[in-house]
C-alpha positions as CSV (number, residue, x, y, z in Angstrom):
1,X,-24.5,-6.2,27.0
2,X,-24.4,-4.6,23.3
3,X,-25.3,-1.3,25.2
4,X,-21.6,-0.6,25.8
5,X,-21.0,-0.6,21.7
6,X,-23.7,2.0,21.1
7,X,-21.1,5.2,21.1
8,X,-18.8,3.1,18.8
9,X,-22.2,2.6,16.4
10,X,-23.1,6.3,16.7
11,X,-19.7,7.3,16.2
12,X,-18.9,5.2,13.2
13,X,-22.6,6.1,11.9
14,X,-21.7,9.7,12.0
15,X,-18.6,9.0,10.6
16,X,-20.0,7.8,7.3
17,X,-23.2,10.4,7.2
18,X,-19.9,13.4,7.1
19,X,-18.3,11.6,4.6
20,X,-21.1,11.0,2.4
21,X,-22.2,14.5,2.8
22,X,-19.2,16.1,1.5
23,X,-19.2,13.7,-1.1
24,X,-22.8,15.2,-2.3
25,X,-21.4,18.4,-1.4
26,X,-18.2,18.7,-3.7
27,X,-20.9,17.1,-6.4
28,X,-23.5,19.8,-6.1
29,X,-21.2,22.7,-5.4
30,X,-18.6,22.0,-7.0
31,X,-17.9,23.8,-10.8
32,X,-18.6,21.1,-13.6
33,X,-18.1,22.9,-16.8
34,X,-16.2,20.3,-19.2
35,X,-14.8,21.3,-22.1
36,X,-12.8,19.6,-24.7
37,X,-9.5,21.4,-23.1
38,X,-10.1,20.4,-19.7
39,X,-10.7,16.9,-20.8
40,X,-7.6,16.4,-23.0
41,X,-4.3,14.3,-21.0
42,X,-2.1,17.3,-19.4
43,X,1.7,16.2,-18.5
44,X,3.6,18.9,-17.2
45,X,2.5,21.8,-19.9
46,X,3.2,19.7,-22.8
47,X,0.1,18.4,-25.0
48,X,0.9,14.7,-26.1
49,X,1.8,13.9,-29.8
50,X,1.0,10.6,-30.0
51,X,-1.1,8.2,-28.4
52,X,-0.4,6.6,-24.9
53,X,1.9,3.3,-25.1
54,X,1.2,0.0,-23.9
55,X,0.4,-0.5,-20.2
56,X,2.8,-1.8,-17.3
57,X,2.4,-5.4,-16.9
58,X,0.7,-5.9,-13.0
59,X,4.0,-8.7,-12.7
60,X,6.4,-4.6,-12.5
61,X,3.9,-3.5,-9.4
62,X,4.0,-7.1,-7.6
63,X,7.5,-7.4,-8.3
64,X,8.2,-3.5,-6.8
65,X,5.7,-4.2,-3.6
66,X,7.7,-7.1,-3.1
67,X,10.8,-5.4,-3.1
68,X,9.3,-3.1,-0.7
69,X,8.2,-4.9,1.7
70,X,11.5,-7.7,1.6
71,X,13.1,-4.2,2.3
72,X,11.4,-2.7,5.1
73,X,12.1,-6.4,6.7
74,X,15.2,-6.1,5.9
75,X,15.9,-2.7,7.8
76,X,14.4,-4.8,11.0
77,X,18.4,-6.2,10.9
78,X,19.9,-3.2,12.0
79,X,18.1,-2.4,15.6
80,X,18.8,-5.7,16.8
81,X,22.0,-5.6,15.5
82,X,22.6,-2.6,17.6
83,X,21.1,-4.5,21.2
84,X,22.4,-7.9,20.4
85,X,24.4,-8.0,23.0
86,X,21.5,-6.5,25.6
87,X,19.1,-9.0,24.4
88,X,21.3,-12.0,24.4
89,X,19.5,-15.5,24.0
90,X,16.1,-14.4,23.7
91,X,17.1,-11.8,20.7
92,X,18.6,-14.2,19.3
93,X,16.1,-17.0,18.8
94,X,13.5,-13.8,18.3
95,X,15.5,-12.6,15.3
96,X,16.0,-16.7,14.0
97,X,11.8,-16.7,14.0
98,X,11.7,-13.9,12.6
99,X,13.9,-14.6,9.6
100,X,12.2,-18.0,9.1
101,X,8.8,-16.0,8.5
102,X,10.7,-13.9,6.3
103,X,12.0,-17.1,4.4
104,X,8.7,-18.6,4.3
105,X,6.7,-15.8,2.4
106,X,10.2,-15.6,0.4
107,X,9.9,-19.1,-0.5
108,X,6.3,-19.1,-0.9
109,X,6.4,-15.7,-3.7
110,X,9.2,-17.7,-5.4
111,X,7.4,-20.6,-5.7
112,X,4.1,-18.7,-7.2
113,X,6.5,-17.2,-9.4
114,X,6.4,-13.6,-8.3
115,X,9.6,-12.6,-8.9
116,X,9.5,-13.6,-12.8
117,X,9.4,-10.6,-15.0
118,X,8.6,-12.3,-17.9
119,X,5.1,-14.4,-18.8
């Protein structure tokens, strides 16, 4: 019975052993002569003056994945929009499910307080 999974094993197996080797490859054979110049910070041909400012609070990433994903949802409006009137009912109560999963993980990130910028 676990016969039939053997090519997925041996695939996935040779999968990893390529993956690994070029790993150790690029290690080996690869150039690694560091030097202080090649180790200093390099943005776009101009050598930093002064030392590198505070980090972005993780809250600016959540906040912009939100927004990204809220958005992509969000474009979902416009095809069924478009066949509204081909899908009739059924569209319908598809497209009210689907915005009351959308409210729920609104209402649930607004809750946990992921759209506050502040602490």
């Amino acid at each position: 019975m676990l016969a039939q999974y053997l090519p997925i094993v041996i695939y996935l197996a040779i999968a990893l052993a390529i993956g690994l080797l070029i790993l150790w490859a690029s290690r080996v054979l690869g150039p690694q002569k560091p030097s202080p110049q090649k180790q200093a910070p390099y943005e776009c041909g101009i050598v930093p003056e002064t030392d590198i400012g505070p980090r972005f609070s993780v809250k600016f990433y959540l906040v912009a994945m939100l927004f990204m994903i809220f958005d992509v949802e969000a474009a979902s409006f416009y095809p069924w929009a478009v066949l509204m009137h081909k899908l009739r009912l059924y569209g319908l109560l598809e497209m009210a499910l689907f915005v009351f999963v959308l409210g729920i993980g609104y209402a649930y990130v607004w809750k946990r307080g992921g759209f506050q910028w502040g602490e």
